[in-house]
N, C-alpha and C positions, 0 to 999 in steps of 0.2 A: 504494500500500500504506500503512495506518494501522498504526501501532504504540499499543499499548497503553500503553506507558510503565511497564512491569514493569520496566524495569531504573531507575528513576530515581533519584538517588541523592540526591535534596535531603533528607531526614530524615538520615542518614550525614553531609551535609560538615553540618548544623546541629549535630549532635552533635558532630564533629569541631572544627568550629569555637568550638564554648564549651569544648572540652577545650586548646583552642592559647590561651583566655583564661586561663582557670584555671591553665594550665603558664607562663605569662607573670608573672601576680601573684606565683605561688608560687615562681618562680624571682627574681623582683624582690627577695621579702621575704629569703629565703637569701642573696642577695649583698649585701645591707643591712646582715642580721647579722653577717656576713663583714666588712664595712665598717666594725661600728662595735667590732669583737672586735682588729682590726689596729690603732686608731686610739688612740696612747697619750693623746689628748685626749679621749678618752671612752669608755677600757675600763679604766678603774680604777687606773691604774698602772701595765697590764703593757709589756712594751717595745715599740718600732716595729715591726709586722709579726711580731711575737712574735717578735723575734731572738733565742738566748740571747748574741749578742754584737755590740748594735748599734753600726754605723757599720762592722763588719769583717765582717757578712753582713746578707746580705736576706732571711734569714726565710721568711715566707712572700706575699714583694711580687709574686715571678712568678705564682703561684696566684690571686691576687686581680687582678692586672689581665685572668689568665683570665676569669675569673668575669665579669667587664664585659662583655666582649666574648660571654660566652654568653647573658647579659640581651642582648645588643643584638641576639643575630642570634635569639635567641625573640621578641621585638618584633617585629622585621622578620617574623617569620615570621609573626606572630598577626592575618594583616589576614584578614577573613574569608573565605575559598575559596569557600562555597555562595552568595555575592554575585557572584560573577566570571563567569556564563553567558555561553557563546558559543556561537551556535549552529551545526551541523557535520550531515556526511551531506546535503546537498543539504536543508537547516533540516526534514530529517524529525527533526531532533531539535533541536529550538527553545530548548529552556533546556537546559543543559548546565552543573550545578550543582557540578561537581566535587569531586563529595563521595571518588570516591579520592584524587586529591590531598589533601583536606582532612584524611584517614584517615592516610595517609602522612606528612604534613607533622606531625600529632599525635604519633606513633610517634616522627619523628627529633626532636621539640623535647621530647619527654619524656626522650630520651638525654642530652642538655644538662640538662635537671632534671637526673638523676642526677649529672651532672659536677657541676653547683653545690651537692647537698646534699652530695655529697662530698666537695666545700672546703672548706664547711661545716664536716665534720665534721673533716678534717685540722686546723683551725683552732681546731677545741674540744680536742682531743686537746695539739698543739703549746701553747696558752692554759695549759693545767693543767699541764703541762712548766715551763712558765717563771714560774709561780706562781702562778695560776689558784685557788682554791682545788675542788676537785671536788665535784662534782654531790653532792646527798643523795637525792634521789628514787633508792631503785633500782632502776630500768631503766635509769636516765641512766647512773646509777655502772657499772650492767654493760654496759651499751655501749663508755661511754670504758674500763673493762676490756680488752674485744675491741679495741678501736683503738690500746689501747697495747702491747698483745699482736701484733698484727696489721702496726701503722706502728713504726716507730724514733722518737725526736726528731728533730726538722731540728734540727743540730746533728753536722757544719758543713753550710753548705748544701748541697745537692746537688740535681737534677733532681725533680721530686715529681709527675711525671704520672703514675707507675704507684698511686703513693702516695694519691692524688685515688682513683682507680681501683677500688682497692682498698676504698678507703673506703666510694665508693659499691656496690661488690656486695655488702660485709655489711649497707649500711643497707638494702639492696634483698632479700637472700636471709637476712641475719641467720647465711649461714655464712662465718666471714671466709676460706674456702679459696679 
C-alpha cells in the first residue's frame, strides 16, 4: 500500500520551527532588559534589583534568575523539530518531520515568552516605584497604570510568581482580571 502523504506535516514543524526562533530572540531581548533594569551599574541609579531597601531585601533577584533559566530552556527548546525525521510504520513513512511536536513545542515556549515579558513588566512597574521616572508615551503611562493598579510594590519582599503572572495576562489580554 502507497500512501499519498496527505498527512505530512513538514510545512507545520517549518512554520513551527521559525516561531520557536523568533520566541527564543524575543525572549532573549526581555530578559536583557530585565538584566540591565536590575543592574544598578547600568540603570541609572536605581537600587540593586530594584530593592526599596537594599542589602535587607532582594527585590526582585528571584524573578530574574527566573527569567534565565526561561531563556535557557527556550534555547534548549529552539533546535529545529522538522530536521529530526525518523522514519516509523515499517519506513511506509520515511521522513517523519514532526511538525506536531514542533506545533507543541511552539505553544509551550511561547508560555515562557509570557512568563518573561511578565518580569518584564513587574520590573518596569517595581523600577518606577523606587524612582524610575514614568513613561511619557501614553500607552506606556496607561499600562504601568494597570500594573500598579493590578501588582502592589515589592516592598517587603514576598513571593512574586502570581505577580509575574499577573503581569503577563494583562500584557497578553490587556484585562488585568
Amino acid at each position: 500500500m502507497v500512501h499519498g502523504g496527505n498527512f505530512f506535516g513538514q510545512p507545520a514543524a517549518f512554520a513551527a520551527d521559525l516561531l520557536a526562533s523568533v520566541t527564543a530572540q524575543l525572549g532573549n531581548l526581555a530578559e536583557r532588559q530585565l538584566d540591565l533594569l536590575v543592574d544598578p551599574a547600568r540603570n541609572g541609579g536605581l537600587p540593586p534589583m530594584l530593592a526599596t531597601t537594599p542589602g535587607l531585601q532582594h527585590g526582585l533577584q528571584g524573578v530574574q534568575l527566573a527569567t534565565t533559566a526561561f531563556v535557557a530552556e527556550i534555547r534548549r527548546a529552539a533546535a529545529p523539530a522538522g530536521m529530526q525525521s525518523l522514519p516509523t510504520n515499517l519506513h511506509n513513512q520515511d521522513v517523519v518531520p514532526f511538525g506536531t511536536q514542533a506545533a507543541l513545542r511552539s505553544y509551550d515556549t511561547a508560555g515562557l515568552l509570557g512568563l518573561l515579558c511578565g518580569s518584564l513588566a513587574l520590573g518596569l512597574r517595581q523600577a518606577v516605584h523606587v524612582g524610575a521616572r514614568r513613561p511619557t508615551a501614553p500607552r506606556c503611562a496607561e499600562l504601568l497604570d494597570k500594573l500598579a493598579e493590578l501588582i502592589p510594590p515589592v516592598d517587603p519582599d514576598r513571593p512574586l510568581d502570581a505577580d509575574v503572572r499577573a503581569a503577563a495576562r494583562l500584557l497578553v489580554t490587556g484585562d488585568p482580571s
